[in-house]
C-alpha positions in Angstrom: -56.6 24.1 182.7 -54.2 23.2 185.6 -55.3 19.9 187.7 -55.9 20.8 191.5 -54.7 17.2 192.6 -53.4 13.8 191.9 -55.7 11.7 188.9 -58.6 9.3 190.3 -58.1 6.3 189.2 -60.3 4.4 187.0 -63.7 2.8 188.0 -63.5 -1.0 188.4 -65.2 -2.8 185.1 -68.6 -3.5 186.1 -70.5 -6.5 184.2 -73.3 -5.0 181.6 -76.2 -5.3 183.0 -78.4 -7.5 181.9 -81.9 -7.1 178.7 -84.2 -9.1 180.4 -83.9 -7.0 183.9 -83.6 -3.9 181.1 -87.0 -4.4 179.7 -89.5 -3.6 181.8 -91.2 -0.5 180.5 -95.2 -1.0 180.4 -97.9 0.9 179.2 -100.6 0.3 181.4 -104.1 1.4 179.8 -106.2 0.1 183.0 -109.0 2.8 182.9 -110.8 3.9 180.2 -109.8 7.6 181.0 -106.4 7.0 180.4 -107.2 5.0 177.0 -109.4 7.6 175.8 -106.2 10.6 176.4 -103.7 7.9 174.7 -106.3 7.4 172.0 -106.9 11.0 171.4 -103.3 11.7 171.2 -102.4 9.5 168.4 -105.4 10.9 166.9 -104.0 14.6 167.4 -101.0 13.5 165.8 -102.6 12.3 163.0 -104.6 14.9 162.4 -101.8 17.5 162.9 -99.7 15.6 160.1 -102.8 15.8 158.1 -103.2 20.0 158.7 -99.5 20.3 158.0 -99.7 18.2 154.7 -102.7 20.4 153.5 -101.0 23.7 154.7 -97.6 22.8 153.0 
């Protein structure tokens, strides 16, 4: 592979950013529809580990 142009140089060294601006992820369960779909999906899971086990 032949370069087309000079190198970039690199990027300046940035400070790492911060955990308590990091964290910030939230599951919010504020109606009972969306409880009921995350509760039924950990019960699918379940019950597909279950099938699987019996199956195997």
């Amino acid at each position: 592979m032949v370069r087309e142009g000079p190198a970039e140089p690199a990027p300046p060294k940035q400070e790492p950013y911060p955990a308590e601006k990091a964290r910030g992820g939230v599951i919010v369960l504020n109606t009972p529809a969306r409880r009921w779909i995350f509760l039924a999906g950990l019960a699918g899971a379940v019950v597909l580990v279950l099938v699987l086990g019996f199956l195997r």
